[in-house]
N, C-alpha and C positions, 0 to 999 in steps of 0.2 A: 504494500500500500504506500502510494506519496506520501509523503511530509506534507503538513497544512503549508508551507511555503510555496512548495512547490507547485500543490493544487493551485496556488492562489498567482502564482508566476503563469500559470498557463494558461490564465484567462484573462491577461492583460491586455492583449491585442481587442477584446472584444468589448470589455469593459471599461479602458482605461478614460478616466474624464480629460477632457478637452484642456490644454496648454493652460488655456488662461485661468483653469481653476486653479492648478499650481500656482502662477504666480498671485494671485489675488488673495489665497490661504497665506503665501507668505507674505506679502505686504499686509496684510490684517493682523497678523503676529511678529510685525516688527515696531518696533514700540516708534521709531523714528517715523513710518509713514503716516502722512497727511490724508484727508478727505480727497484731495484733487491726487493723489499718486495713485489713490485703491481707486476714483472713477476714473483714471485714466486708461488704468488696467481692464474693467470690465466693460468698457466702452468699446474695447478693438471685438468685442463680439456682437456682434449688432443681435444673434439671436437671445443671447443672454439679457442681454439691454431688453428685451422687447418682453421676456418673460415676468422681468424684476418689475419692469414698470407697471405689467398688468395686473400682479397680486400688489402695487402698492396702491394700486389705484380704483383696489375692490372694494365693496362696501364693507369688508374685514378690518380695514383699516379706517373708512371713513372722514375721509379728507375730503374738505367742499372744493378746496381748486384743484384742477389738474397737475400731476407730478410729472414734467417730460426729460427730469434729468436725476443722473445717479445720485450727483451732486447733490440734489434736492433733495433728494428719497433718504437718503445719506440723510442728512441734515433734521426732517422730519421724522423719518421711524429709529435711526440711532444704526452703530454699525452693529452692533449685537442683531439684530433683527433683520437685516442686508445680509449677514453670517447664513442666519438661519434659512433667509431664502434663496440665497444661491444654492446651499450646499442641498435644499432639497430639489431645486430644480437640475443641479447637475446629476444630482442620483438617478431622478426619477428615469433624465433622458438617457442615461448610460446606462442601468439596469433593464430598460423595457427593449434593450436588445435580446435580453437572455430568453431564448425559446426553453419550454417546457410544457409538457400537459399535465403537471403535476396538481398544478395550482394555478387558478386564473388569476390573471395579473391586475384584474381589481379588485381581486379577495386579499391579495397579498399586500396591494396598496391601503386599502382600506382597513385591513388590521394595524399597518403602520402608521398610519394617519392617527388612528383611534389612542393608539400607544401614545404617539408625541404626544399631544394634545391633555390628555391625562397624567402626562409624565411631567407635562409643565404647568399643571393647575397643581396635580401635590406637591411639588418642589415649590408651588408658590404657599399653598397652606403650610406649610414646614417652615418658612422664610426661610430659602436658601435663595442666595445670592444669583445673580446671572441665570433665571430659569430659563433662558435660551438652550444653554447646551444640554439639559435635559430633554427638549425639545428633539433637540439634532437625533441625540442621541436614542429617545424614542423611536421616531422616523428611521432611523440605519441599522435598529438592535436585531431584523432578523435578514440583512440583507446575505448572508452567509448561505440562506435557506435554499437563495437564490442558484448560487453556485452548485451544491451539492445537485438539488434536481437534475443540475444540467450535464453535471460532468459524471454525478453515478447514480442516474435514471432508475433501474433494477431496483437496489440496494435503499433508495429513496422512495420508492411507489412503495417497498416491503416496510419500511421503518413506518409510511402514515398508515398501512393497513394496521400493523401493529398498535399505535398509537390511538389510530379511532376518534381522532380530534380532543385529544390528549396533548398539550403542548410538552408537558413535566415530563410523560413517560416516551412522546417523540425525540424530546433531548437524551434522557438517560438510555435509550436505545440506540440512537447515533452513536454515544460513545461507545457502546457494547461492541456495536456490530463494523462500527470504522475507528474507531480509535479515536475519535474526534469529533467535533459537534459544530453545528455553524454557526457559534457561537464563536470558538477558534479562528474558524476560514472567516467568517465580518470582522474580527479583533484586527486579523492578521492585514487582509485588503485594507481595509481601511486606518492602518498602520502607515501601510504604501502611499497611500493619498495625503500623507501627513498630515492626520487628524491629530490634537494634543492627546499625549499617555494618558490622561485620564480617563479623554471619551473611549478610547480603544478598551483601554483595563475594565468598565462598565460594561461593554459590548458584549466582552470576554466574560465577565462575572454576571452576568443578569439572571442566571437560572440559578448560581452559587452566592446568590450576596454576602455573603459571609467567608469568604474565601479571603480578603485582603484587604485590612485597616482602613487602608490609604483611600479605598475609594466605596467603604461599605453603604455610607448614607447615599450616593448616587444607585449603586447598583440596587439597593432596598428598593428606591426608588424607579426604579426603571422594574425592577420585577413583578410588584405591585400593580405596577402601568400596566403591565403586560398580560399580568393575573387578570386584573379587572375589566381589559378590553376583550380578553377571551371567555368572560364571564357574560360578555353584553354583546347581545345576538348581531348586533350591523359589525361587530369586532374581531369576532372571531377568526383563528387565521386559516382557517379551513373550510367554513362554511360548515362544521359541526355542532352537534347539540353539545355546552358546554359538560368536561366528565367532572367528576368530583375534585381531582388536584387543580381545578381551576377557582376554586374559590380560597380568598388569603388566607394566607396564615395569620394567625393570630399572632405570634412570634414579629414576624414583619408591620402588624399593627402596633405592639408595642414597641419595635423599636424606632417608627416612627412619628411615635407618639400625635395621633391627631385624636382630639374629642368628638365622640359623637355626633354630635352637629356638625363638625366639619367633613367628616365622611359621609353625611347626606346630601352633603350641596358636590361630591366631585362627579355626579351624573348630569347635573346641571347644565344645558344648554350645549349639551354634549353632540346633539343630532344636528344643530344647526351646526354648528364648527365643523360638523364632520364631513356635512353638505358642500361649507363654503370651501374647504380647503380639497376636496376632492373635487368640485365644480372649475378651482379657478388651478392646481396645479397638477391635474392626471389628466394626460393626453386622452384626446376624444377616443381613439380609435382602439381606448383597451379594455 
């Protein structure tokens, strides 16, 4: 069997994101660049440009005057939030190359969508800092899925028979049966794409929150995300009846510590978000 490296080296040519996301990831994380250096960068892509401009200028955001520059967008929704939607528009368009009949590719969008989305309303009830990259990190945590289907088809259509729309016991049977989980192969890709060690070590730990200090209140939280949207039938990453390991653990609620009340409100206004963000960033045609 490959190495998760290797799997993940061999699917470069198909998936690899577009020039200017590399350079625009690193001018966003150099402390020296300016507003005008990161929109000068994402400006040499007229199609990027055209994508950013349409989610700022959704009724998601809410802006009375028209936004027709980066600059602007920049400037009104914050570079955190410019972060958040390049990196989901580059995904989306570089992922939806991957063929597979495993999983429709709006089942698979749509359970990520549901992820982010909840991953960054708890990370806001929690008050953690920067709920952006739990965002990201919702949106990217099962993009590993993607890979796997494609490159060991077989060994994949057997792991979701087994599984039965099971996410918990889909994972812990990947590992059984490959020695690894896509959980790994997304750490790993998106290692490559020079996301920061944290997002990556999340990605990696999402099923295991508790695996590593450093980044356990992320990964709780991304778990939880992911518990919850497979618990909530438009969520699900299979278009299965949720099984029993889909509902939280109580372990994960307390170490989260949220009260009562505030886990009643994280269903809240969940159907429209999920509408607006699948309406205005998932290609028509999938």
């Amino acid at each position: 069997m490959e190495s998760v490296k290797q799997i993940v080296d061999g699917t470069r040519t198909l998936i690899s994101p577009p020039d200017v996301w590399f350079r625009f990831n690193e001018a966003v994380n150099t402390p020296s660049s300016t507003i005008q250096d990161i929109s000068e960068i994402v400006k040499t892509d007229p199609s990027l440009v055209a994508n950013v401009l349409k989610v700022v200028n959704s009724p998601y955001y809410g802006i009375r005057s028209k936004v027709d520059t980066i600059s602007r967008a920049i400037s009104i929704i914050g570079l955190d939030d410019l972060y958040n939607i390049i990196t989901t528009v580059v995904a989306v368009n570089s992922f939806s190359k991957i063929a597979t009949h495993l999983v429709k590719p709006a089942t698979f969008w749509r359970h990520s969508f549901c992820t982010a989305i909840l991953a960054k309303k708890i990370a806001g009830l929690c008050n953690v800092l920067h709920t952006e990259r739990l965002y990201v990190v919702g949106l990217l945590h099962d993009i590993g899925s993607l890979i796997l289907y494609s490159t060991f088809p077989e060994e994949s259509e057997e792991i979701i028979k087994i599984a039965d729309g099971d996410e918990e016991v889909h994972y812990r049977t990947e590992k059984e049966k490959l020695g690894f989980t896509h959980a790994d192969i997304g750490a790993e890709l998106l290692k490559q794409w020079g996301l920061p060690d944290v997002l990556t070590e999340t990605i990696k730990q999402h099923h295991e929150p508790c695996a590593n200090e450093d980044v356990v209140l992320d990964a709780a939280i991304i778990h939880l995300a992911n518990t919850l949207s497979n618990s909530y039938i438009l969520g699900t990453y299979l278009e299965k009846i949720p099984g029993k390991s889909n509902t939280p653990d109580e372990r994960i609620w307390d170490y989260i510590k949220l009260d009562d009340n505030q886990k009643q409100t994280i269903y809240d206004g969940l159907d429209e978000e999920l509408s607006d963000a699948i309406a205005i960033l998932i290609p028509y045609n999938l």
